[in-house]
Structures are given as C-alpha cells and as structure tokens.
mmCIF file of the N, C-alpha and C atoms, coordinates in Angstrom:
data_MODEL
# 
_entry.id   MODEL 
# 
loop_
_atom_site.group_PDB 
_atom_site.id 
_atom_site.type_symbol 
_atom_site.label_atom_id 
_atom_site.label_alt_id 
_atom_site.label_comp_id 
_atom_site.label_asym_id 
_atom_site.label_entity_id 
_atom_site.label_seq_id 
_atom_site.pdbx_PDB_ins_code 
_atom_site.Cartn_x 
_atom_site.Cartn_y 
_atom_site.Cartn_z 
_atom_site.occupancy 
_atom_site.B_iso_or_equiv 
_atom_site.pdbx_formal_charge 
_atom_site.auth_seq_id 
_atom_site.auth_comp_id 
_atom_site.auth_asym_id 
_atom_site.auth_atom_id 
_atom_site.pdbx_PDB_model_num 
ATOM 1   N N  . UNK A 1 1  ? 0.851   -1.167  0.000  1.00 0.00 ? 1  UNK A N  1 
ATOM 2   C CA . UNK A 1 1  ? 0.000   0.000   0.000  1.00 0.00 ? 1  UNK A CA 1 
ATOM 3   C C  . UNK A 1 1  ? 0.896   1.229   0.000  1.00 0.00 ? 1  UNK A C  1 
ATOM 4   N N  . UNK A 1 2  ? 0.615   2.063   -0.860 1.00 0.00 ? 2  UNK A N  1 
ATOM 5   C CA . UNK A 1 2  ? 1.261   3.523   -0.828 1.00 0.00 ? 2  UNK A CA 1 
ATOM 6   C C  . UNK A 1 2  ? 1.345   4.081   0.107  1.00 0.00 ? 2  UNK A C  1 
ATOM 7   N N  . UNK A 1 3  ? 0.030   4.820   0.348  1.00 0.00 ? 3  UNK A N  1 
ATOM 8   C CA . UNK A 1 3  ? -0.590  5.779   1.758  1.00 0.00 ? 3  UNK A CA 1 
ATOM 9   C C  . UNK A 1 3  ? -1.370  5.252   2.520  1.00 0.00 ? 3  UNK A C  1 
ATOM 10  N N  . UNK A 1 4  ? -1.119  5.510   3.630  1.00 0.00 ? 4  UNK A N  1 
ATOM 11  C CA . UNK A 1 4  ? -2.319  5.273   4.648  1.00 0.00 ? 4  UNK A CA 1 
ATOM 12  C C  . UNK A 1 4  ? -2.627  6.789   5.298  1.00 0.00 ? 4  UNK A C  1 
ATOM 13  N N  . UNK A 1 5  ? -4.336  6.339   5.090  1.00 0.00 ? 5  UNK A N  1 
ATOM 14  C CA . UNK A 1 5  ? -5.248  7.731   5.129  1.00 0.00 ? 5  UNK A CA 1 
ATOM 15  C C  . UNK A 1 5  ? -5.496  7.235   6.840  1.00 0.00 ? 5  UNK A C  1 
ATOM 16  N N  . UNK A 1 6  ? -5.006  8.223   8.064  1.00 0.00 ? 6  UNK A N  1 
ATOM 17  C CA . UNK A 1 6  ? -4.937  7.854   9.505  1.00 0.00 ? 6  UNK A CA 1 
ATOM 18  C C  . UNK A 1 6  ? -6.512  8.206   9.508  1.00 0.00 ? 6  UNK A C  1 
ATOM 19  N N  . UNK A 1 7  ? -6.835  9.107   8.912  1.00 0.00 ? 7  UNK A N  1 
ATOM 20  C CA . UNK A 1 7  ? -8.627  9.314   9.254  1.00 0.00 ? 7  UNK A CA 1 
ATOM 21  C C  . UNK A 1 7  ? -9.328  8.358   9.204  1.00 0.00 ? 7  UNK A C  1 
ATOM 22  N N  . UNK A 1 8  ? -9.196  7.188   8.201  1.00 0.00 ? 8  UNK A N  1 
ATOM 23  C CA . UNK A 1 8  ? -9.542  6.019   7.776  1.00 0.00 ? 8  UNK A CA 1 
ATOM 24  C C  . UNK A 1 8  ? -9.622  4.676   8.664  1.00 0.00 ? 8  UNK A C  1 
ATOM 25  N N  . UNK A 1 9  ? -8.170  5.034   8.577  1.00 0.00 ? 9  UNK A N  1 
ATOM 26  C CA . UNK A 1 9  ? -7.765  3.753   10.005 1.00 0.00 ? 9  UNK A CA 1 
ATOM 27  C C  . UNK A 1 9  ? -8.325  4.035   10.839 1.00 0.00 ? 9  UNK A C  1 
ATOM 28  N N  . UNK A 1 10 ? -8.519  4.941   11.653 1.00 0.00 ? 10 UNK A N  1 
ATOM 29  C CA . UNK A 1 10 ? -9.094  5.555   13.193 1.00 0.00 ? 10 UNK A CA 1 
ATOM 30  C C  . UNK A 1 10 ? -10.930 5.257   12.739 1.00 0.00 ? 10 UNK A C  1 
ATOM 31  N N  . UNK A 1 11 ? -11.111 5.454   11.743 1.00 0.00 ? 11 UNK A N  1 
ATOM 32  C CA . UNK A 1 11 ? -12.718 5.036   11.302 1.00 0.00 ? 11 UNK A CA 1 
ATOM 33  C C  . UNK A 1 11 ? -12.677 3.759   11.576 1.00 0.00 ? 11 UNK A C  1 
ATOM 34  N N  . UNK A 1 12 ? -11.880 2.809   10.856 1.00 0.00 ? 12 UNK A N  1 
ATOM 35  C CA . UNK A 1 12 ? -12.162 1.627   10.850 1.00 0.00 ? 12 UNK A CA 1 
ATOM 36  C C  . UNK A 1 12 ? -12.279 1.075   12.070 1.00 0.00 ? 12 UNK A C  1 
ATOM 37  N N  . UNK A 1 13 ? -10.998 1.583   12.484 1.00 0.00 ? 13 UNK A N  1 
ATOM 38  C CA . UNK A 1 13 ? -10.955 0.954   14.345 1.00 0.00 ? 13 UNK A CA 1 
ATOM 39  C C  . UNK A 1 13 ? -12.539 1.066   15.081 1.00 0.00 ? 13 UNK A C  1 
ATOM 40  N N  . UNK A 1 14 ? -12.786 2.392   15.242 1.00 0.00 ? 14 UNK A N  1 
ATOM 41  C CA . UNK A 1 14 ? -14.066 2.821   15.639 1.00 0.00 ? 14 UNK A CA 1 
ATOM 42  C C  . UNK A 1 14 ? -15.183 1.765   15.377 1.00 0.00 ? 14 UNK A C  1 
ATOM 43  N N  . UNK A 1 15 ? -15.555 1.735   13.939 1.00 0.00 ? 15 UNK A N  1 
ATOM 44  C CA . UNK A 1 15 ? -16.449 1.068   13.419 1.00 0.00 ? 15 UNK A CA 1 
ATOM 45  C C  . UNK A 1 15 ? -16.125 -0.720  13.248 1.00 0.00 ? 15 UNK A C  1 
ATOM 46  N N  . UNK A 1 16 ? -14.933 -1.094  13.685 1.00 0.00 ? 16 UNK A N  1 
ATOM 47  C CA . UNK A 1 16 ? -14.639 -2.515  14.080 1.00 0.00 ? 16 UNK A CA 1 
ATOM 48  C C  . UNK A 1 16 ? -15.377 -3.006  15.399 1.00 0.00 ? 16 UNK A C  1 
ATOM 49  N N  . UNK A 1 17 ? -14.839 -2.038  16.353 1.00 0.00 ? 17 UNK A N  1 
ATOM 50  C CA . UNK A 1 17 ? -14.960 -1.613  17.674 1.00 0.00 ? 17 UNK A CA 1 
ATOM 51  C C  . UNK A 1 17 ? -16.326 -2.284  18.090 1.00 0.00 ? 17 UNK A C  1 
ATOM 52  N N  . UNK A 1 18 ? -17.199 -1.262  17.557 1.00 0.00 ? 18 UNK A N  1 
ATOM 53  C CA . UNK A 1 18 ? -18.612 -1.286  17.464 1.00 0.00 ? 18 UNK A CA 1 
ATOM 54  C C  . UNK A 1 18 ? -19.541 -2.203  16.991 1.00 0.00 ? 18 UNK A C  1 
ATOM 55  N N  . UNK A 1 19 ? -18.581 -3.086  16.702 1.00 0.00 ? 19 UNK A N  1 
ATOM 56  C CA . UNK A 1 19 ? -19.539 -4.010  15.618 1.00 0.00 ? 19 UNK A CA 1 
ATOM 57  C C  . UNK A 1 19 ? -20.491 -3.576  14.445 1.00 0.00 ? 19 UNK A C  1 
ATOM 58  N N  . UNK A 1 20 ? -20.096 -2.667  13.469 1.00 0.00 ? 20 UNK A N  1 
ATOM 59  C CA . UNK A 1 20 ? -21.266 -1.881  13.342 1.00 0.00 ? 20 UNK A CA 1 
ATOM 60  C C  . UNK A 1 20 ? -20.634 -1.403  11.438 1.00 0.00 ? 20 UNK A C  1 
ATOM 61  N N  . UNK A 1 21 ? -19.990 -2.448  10.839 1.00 0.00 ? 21 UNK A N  1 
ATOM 62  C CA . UNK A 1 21 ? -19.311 -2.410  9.474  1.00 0.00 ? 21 UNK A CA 1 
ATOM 63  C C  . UNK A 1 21 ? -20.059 -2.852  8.475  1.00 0.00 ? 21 UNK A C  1 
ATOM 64  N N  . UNK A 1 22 ? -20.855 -3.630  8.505  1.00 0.00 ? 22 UNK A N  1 
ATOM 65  C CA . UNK A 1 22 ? -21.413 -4.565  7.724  1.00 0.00 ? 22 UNK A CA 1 
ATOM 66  C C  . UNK A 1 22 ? -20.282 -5.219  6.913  1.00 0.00 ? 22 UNK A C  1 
ATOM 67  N N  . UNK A 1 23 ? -21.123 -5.864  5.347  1.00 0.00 ? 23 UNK A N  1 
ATOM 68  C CA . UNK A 1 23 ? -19.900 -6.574  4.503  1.00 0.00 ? 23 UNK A CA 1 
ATOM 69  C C  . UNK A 1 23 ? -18.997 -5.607  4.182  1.00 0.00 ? 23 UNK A C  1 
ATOM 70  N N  . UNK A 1 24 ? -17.721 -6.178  3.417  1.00 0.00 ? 24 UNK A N  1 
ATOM 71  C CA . UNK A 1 24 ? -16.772 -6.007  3.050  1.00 0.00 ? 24 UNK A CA 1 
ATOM 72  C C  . UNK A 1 24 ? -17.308 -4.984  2.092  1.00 0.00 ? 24 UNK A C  1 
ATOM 73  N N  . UNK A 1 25 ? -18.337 -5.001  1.136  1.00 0.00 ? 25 UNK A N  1 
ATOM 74  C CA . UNK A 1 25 ? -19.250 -4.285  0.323  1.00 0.00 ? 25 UNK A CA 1 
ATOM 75  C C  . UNK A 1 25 ? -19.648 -2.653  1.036  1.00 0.00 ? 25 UNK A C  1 
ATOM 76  N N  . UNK A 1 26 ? -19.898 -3.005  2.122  1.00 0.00 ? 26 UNK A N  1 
ATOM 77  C CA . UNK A 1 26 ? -20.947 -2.221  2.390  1.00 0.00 ? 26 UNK A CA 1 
ATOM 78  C C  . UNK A 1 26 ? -19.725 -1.109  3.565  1.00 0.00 ? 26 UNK A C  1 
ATOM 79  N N  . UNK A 1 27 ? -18.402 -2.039  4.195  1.00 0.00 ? 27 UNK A N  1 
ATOM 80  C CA . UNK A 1 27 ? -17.618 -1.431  4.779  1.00 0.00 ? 27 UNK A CA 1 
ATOM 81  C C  . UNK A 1 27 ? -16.791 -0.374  4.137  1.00 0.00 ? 27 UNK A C  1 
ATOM 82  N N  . UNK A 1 28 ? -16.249 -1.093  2.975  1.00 0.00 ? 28 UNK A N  1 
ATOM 83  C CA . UNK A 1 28 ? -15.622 -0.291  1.516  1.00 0.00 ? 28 UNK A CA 1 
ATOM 84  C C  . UNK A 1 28 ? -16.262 1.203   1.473  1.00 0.00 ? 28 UNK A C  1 
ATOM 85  N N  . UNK A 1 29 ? -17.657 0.566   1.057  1.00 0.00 ? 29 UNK A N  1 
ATOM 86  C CA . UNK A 1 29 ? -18.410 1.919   0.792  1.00 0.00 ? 29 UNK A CA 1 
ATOM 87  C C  . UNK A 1 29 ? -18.587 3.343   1.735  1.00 0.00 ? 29 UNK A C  1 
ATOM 88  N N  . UNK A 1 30 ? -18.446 2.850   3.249  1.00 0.00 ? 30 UNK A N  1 
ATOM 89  C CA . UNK A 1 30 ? -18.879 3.832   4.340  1.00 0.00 ? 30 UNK A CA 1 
ATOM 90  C C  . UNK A 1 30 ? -17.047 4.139   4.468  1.00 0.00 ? 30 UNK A C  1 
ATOM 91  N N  . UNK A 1 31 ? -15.892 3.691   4.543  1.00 0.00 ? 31 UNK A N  1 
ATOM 92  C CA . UNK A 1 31 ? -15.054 4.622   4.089  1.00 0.00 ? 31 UNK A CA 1 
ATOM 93  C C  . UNK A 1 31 ? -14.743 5.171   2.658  1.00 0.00 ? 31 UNK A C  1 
ATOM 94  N N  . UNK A 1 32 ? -15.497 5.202   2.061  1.00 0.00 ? 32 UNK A N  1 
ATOM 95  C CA . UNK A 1 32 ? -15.373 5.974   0.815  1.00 0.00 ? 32 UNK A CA 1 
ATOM 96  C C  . UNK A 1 32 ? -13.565 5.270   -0.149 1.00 0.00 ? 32 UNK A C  1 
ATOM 97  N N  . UNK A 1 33 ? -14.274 3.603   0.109  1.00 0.00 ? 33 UNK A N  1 
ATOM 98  C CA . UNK A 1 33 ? -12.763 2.682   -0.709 1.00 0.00 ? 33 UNK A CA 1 
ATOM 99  C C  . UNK A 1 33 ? -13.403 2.093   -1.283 1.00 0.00 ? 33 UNK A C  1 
ATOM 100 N N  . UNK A 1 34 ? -12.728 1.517   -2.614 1.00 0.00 ? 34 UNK A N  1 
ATOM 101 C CA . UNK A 1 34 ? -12.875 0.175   -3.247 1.00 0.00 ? 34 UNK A CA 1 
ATOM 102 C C  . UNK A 1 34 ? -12.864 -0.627  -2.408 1.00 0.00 ? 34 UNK A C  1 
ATOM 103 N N  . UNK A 1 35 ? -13.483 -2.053  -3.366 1.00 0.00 ? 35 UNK A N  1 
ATOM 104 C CA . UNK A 1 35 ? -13.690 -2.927  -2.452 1.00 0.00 ? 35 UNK A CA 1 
ATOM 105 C C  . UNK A 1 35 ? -11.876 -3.520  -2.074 1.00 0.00 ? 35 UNK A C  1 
ATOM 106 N N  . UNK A 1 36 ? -11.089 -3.280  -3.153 1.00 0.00 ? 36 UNK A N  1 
ATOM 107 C CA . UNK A 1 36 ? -9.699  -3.680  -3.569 1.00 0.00 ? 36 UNK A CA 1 
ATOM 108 C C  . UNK A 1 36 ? -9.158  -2.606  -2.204 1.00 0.00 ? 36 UNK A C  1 
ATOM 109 N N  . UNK A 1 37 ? -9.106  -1.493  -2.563 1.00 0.00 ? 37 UNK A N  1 
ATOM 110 C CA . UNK A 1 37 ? -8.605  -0.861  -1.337 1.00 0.00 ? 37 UNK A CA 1 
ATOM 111 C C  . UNK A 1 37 ? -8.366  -1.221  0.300  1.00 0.00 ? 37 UNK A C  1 
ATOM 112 N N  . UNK A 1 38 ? -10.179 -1.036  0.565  1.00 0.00 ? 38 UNK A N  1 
ATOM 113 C CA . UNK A 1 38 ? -10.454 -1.659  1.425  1.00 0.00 ? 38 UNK A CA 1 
ATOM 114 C C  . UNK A 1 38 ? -9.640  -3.212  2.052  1.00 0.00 ? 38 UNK A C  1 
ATOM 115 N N  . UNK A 1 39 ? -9.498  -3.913  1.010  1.00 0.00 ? 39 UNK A N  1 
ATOM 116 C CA . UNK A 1 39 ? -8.373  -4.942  1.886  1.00 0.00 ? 39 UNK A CA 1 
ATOM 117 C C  . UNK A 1 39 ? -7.114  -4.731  2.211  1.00 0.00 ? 39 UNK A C  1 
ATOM 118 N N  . UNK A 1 40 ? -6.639  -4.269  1.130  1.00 0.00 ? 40 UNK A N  1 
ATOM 119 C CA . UNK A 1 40 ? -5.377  -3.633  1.492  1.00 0.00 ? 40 UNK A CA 1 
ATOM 120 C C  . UNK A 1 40 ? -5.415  -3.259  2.978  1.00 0.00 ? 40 UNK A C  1 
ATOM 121 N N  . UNK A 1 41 ? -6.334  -1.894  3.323  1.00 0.00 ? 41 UNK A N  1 
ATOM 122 C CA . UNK A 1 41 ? -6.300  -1.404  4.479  1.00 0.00 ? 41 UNK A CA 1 
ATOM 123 C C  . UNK A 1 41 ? -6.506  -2.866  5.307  1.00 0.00 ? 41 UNK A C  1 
ATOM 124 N N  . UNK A 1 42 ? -7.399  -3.894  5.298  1.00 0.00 ? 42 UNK A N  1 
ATOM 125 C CA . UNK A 1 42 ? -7.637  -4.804  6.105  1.00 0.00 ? 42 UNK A CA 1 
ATOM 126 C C  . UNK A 1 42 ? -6.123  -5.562  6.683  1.00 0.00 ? 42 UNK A C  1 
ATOM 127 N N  . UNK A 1 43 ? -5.756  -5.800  5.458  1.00 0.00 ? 43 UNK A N  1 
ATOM 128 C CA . UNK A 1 43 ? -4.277  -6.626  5.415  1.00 0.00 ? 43 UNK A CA 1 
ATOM 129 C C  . UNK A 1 43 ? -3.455  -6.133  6.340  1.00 0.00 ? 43 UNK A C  1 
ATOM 130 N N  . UNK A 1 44 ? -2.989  -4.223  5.937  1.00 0.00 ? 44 UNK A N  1 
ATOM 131 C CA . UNK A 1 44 ? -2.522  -3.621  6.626  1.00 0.00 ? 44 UNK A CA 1 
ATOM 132 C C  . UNK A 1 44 ? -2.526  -3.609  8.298  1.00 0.00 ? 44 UNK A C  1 
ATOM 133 N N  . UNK A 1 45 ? -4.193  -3.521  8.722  1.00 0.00 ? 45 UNK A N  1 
ATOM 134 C CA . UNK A 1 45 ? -4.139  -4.087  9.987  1.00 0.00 ? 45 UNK A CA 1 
ATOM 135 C C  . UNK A 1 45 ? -3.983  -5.755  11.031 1.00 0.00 ? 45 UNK A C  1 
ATOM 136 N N  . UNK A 1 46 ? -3.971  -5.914  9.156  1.00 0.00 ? 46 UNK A N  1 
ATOM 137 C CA . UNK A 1 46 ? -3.462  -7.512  10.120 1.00 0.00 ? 46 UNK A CA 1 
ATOM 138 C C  . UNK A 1 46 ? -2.037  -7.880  10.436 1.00 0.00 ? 46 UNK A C  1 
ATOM 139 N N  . UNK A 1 47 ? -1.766  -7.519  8.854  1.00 0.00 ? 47 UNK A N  1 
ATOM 140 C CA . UNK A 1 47 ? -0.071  -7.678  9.022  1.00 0.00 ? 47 UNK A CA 1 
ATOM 141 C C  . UNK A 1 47 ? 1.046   -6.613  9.488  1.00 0.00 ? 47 UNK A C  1 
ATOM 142 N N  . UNK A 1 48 ? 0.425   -5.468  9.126  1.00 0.00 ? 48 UNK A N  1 
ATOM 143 C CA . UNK A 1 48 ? 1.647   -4.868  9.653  1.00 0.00 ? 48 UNK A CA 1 
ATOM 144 C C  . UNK A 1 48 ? 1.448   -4.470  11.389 1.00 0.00 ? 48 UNK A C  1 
ATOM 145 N N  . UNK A 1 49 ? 0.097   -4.494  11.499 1.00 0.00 ? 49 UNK A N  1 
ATOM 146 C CA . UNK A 1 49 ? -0.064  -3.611  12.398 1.00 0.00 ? 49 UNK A CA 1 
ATOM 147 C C  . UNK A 1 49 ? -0.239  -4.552  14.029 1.00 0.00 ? 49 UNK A C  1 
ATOM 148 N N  . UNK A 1 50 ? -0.517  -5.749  13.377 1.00 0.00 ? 50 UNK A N  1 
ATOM 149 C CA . UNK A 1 50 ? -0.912  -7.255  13.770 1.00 0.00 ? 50 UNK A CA 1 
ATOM 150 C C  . UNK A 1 50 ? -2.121  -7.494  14.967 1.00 0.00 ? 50 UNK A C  1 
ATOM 151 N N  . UNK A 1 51 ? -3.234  -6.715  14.441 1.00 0.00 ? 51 UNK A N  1 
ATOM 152 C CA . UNK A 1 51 ? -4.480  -6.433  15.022 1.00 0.00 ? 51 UNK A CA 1 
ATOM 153 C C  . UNK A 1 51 ? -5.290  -7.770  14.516 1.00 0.00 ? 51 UNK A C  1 
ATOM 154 N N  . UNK A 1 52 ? -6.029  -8.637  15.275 1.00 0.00 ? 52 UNK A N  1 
ATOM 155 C CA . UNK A 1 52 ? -6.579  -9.895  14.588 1.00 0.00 ? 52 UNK A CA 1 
ATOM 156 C C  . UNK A 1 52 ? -8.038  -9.523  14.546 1.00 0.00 ? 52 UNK A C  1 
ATOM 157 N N  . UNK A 1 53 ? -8.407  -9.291  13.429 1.00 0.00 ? 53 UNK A N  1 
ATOM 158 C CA . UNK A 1 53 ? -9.695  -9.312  13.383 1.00 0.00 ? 53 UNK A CA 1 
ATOM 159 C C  . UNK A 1 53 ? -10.328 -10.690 11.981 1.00 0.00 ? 53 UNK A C  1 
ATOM 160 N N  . UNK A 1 54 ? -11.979 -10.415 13.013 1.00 0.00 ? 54 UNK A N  1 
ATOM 161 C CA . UNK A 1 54 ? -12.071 -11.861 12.004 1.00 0.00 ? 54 UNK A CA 1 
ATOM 162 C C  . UNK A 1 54 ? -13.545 -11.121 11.340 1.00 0.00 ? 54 UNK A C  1 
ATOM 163 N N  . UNK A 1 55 ? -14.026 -11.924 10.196 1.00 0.00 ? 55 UNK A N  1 
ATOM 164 C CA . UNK A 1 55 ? -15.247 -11.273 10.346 1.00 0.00 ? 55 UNK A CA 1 
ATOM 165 C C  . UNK A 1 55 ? -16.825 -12.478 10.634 1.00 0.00 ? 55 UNK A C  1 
ATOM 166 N N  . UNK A 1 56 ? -17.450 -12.229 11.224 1.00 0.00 ? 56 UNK A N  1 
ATOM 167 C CA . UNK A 1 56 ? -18.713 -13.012 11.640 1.00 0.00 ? 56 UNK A CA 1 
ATOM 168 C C  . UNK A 1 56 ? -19.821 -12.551 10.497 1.00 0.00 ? 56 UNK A C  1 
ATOM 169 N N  . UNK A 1 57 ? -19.737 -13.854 9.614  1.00 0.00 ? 57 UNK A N  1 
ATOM 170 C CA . UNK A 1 57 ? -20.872 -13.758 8.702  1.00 0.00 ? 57 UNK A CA 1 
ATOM 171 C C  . UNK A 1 57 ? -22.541 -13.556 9.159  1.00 0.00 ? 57 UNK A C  1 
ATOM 172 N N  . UNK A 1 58 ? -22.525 -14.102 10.055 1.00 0.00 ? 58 UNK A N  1 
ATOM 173 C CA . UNK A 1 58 ? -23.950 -14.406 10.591 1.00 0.00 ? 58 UNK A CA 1 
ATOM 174 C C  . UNK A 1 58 ? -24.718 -12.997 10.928 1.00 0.00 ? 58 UNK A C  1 
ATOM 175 N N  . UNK A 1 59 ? -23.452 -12.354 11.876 1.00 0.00 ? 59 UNK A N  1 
ATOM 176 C CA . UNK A 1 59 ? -23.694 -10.745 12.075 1.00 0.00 ? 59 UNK A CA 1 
ATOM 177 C C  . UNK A 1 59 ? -23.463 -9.437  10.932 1.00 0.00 ? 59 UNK A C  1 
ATOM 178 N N  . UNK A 1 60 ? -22.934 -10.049 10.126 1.00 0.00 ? 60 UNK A N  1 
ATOM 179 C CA . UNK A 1 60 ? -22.539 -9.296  8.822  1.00 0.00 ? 60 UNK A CA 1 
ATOM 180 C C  . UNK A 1 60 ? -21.819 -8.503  9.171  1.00 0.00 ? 60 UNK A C  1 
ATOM 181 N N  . UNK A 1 61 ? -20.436 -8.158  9.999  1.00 0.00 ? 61 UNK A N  1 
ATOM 182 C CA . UNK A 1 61 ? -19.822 -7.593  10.418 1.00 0.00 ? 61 UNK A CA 1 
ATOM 183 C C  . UNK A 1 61 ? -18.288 -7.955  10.925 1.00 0.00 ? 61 UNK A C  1 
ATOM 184 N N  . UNK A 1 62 ? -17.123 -7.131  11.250 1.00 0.00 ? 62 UNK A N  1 
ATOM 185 C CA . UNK A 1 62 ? -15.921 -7.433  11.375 1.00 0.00 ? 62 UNK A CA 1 
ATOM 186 C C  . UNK A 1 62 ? -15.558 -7.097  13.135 1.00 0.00 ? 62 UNK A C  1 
ATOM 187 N N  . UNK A 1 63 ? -14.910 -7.844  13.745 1.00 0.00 ? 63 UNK A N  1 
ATOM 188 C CA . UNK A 1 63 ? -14.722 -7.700  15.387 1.00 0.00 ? 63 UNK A CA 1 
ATOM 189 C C  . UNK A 1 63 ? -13.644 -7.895  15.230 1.00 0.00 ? 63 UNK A C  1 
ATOM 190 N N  . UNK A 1 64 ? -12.902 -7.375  16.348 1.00 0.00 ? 64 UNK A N  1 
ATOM 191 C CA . UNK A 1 64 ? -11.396 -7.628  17.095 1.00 0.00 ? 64 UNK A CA 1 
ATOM 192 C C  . UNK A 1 64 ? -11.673 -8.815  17.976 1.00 0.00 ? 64 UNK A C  1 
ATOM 193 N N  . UNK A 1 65 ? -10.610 -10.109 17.530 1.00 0.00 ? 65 UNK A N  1 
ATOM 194 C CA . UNK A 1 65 ? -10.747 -11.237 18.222 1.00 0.00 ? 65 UNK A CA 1 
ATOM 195 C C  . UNK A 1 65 ? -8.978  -11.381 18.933 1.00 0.00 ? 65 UNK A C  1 
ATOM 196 N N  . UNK A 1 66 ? -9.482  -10.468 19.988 1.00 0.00 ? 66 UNK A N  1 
ATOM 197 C CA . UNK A 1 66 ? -7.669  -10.117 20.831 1.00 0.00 ? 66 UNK A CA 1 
ATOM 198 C C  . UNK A 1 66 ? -7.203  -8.877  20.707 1.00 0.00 ? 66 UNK A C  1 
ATOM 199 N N  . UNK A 1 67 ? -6.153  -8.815  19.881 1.00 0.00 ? 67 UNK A N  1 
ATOM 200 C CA . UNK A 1 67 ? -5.732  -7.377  19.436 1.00 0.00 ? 67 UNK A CA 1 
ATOM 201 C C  . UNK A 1 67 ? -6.143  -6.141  18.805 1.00 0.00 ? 67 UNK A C  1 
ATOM 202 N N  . UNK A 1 68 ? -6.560  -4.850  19.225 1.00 0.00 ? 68 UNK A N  1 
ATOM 203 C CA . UNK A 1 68 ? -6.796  -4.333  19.171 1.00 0.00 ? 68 UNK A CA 1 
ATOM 204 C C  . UNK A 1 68 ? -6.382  -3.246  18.381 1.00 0.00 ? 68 UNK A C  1 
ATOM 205 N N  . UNK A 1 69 ? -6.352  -2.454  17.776 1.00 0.00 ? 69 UNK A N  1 
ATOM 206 C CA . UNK A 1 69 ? -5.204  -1.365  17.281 1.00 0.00 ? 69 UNK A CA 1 
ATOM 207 C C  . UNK A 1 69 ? -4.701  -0.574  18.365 1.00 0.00 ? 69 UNK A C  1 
ATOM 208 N N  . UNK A 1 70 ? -5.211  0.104   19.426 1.00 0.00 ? 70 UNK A N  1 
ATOM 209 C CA . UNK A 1 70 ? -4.263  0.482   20.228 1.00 0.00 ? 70 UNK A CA 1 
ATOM 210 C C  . UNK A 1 70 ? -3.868  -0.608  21.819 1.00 0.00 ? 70 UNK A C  1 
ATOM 211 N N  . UNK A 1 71 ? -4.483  -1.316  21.485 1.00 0.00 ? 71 UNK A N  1 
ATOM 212 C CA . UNK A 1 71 ? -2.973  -2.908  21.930 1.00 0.00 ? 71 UNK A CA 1 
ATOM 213 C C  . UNK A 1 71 ? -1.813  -3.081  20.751 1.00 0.00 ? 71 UNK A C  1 
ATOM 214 N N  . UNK A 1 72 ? -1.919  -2.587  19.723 1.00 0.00 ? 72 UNK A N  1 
ATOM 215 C CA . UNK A 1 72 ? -1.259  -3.701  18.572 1.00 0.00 ? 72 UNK A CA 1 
ATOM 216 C C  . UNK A 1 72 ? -0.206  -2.331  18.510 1.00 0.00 ? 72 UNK A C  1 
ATOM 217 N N  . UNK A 1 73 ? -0.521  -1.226  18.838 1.00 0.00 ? 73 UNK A N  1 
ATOM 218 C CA . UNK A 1 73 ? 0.227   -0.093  19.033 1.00 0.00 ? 73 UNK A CA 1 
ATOM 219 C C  . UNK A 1 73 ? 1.251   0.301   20.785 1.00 0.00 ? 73 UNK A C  1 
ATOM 220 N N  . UNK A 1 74 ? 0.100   -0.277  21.186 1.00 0.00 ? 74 UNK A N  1 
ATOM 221 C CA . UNK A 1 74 ? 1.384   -0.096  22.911 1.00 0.00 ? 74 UNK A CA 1 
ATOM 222 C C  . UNK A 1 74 ? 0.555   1.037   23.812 1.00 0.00 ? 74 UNK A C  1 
ATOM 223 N N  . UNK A 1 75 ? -0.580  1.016   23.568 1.00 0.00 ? 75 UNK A N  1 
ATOM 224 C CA . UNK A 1 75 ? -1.404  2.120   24.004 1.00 0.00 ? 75 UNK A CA 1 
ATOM 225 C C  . UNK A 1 75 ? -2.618  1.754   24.821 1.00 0.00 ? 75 UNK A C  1 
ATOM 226 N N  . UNK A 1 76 ? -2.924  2.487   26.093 1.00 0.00 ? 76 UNK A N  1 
ATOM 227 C CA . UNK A 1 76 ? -4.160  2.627   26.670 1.00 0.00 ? 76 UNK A CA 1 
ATOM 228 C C  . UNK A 1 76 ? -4.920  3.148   26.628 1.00 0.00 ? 76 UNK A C  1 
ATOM 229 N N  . UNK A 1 77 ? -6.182  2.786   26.926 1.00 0.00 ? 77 UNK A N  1 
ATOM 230 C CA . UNK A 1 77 ? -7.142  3.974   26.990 1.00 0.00 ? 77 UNK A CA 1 
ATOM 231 C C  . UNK A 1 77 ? -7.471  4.245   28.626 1.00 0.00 ? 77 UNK A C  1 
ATOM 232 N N  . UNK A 1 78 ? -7.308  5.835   28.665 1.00 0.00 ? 78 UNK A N  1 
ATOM 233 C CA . UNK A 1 78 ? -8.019  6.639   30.087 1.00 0.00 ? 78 UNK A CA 1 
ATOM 234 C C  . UNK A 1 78 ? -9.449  6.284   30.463 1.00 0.00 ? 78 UNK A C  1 
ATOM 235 N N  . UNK A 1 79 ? -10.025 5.680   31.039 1.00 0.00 ? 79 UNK A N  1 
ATOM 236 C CA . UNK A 1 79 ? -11.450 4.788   31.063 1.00 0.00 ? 79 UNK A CA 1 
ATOM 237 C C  . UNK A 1 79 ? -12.009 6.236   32.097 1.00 0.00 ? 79 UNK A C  1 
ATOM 238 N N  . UNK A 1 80 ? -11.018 7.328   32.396 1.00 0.00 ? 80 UNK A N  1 
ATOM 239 C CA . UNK A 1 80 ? -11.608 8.499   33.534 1.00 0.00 ? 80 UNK A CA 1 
ATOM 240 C C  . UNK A 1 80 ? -12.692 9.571   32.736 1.00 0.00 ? 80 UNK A C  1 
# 
C-alpha cells in the first residue's frame, strides 16, 4: 500500500470496535474505498499492524478477536 489515510484507520478501528461495518461491500463503501482498497487497508491491519480481526458472517460484520489497534500499538485507553 502507498498511503495510509490515519482518518480512515481511526474510522475503521471505531467502526470494528462497534460491531457496526457490515460486509466487506458495504464497509468499503462507508469509508469511501474500493472494495480492492479496502483490503489492502484490512491486510494492513493484520499484518503490519498485527491487530486480529475476524469477520462473523452471521452478524454481517468485522470484530477484534484479541488485538486491538491500540494494543497492537502499545497504548491505553483513560477509562476516567
């Protein structure tokens, strides 16, 4: 991948998060990617970033199963 758009990533995370992506179709579309793009970015968070996400057909949607992006980064969140 060339660029990575951080607005994007931080969407995705969000909307991983949430359970709340639908398909690969429909995820593409709500960040404004190809469907081709869109994996890339997926890949990106698997491999480079090594965030495991899987996706649950049944729910039509993508979850974090463990790693997180800011686990997969070294980061907490302030829960205050």
């Amino acid at each position: 991948m060339k660029r990575i758009d951080l607005k994007k990533v931080l969407r995705m995370d969000f909307m991983i998060q949430h359970r709340c992506t639908g398909t690969p179709e429909e995820f593409a579309r709500k960040l404004d990617l190809s469907r081709s793009t869109f994996f890339e970015y997926l890949a990106y968070f698997r491999y480079e970033l090594g965030t495991d996400i899987l996706y649950d057909k049944y729910q039509s949607t993508y979850h974090y199963n463990g790693a997180t992006l800011y686990s997969a980064l070294g980061l907490k969140l302030d829960n205050n």
